[in-house]
Every structure is written in structure tokens, then in C-alpha cells.
N, C-alpha and C positions, 0 to 999 in steps of 0.2 A: 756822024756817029760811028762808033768802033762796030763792028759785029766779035763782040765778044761770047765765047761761047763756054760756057761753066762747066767743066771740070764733078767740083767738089760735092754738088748734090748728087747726083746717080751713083757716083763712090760711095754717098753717107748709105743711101739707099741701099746699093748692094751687099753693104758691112751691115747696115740693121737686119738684112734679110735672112743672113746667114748665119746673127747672132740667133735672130728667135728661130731658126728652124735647127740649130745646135741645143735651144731650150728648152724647145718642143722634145726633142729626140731624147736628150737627159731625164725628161720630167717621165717620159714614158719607160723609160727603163726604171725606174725608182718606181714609177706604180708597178710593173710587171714583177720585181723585186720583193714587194711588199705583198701582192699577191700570192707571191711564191710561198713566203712564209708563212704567212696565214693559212694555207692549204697544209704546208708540214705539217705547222701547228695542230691543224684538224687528225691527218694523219696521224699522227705519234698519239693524241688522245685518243681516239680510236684504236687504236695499237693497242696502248697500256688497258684501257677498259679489256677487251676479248683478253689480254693474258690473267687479267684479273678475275674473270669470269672462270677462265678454266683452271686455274687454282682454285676457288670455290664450286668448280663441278669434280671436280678430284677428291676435294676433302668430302661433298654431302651431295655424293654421286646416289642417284637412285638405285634401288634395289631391283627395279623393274624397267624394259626399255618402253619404247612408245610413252615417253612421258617430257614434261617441259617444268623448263624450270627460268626462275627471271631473278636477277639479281639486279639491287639499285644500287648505283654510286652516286658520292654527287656531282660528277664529271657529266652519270648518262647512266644506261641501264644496257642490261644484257639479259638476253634472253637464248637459252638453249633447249633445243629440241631432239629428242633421241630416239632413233629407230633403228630395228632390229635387223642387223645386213647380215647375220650368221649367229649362230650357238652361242660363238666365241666373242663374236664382234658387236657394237653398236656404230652406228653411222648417228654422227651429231651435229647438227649446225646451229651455230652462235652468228646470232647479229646485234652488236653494236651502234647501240643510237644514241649521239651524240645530243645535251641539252642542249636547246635554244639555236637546234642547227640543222639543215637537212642531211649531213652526212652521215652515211650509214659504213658499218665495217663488218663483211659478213667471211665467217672460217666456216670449215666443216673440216671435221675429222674421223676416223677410224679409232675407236676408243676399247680397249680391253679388259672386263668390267671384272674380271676376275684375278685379272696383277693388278688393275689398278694404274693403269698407261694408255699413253697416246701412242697409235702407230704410225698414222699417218697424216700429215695434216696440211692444208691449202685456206687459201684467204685472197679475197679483193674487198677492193674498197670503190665506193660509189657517192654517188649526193644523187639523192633522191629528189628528182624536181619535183 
């Protein structure tokens, strides 16, 4: 008898090993990918809600500070709160709560209730576990 020694299976083997750990490593970039965007997604609607909010606190801006006001859309709702940082000034924070989602998008701004302006204004965003 030959002592023949085979070659071609430990080759298929290490060509199969490298194909799925090449398919592995693709499929996970395409999930992280798609992650990605779905997070924008949240992002950017959250965005567009708080600028939509403060368009609607500009036009039926209270006449008094320390007051809150909630607006619905059918993306999500906003809600803003205003309190008196000076004579001149209101300090206001709006947060953004996304339907059927735990992301939140929270601003706060320096508001000028007597021009009728924003002076100063900051934002993050979070998911609310």
C-alpha cells in the first residue's frame, strides 16, 4: 500500500474558513451600516420636530415666562418650558420625543420675548433607556 497523503482536503478546509470568516465580517459591516442609518434617521427626526417646535414657540410665544407649552406632531411631540434668566431674557428647554421610540432630542435656548428671537441656543440628543 502507497502511503499517500492528501493534499486537497485541508486546502478545501482552509478556502471554506476564510470564505465564512470574509462573510462573517461583510454581514457585520452591513448590520453596523444599517444601524447607522436608522440612528440618522432618528436623529434628523428629532432635528426637524425641536425646529418645528420653535417655529410654533415664536409664532404663540407666551406672554408670561415660567410657563410650558407642548405641541403634537405626528412624527412626536415637543414640549417647551420657559423660565425667567433676566428682565430681558427667557431660558427655554424643548425636548423632543420621538413616537414609538425611546429617542429623545433635548435644546435649550436664550429667548428674547420682546424682539421676538433666539440668542443663544444648544442641543443633544439621547435614547432614553
Amino acid at each position: 500500500m502507497r502511503n499517500d497523503r492528501g493534499f486537497v482536503y485541508p486546502i478545501v478546509l482552509i478556502i471554506c474558513t476564510f470564505l465564512l470568516f470574509g462573510l462573517m465580517v461583510q454581514t457585520n459591516v452591513y448590520l453596523q451600516e444599517k444601524r447607522f442609518a436608522v440612528e440618522q434617521q432618528f436623529i434628523l427626526k428629532g432635528d426637524t420636530l425641536i425646529q418645528r417646535g420653535l417655529v410654533d414657540f415664536i409664532v404663540h410665544a407666551p406672554s408670561t415666562e415660567n410657563s410650558t407649552l407642548f405641541f403634537s406632531y405626528e412624527d412626536g411631540t415637543v414640549t417647551l418650558i420657559t423660565m425667567s434668566k433676566s428682565e430681558t431674557e427667557w431660558q427655554v428647554a424643548a425636548t423632543a420625543e420621538l413616537l414609538g421610540s425611546t429617542h429623545v432630542r433635548r435644546a435649550q435656548f436664550y429667548y428674547d420675548p420682546y424682539h421676538h428671537r433666539i440668542i443663544e441656543y444648544w442641543e443633544v440628543s439621547k435614547r432614553d433607556e
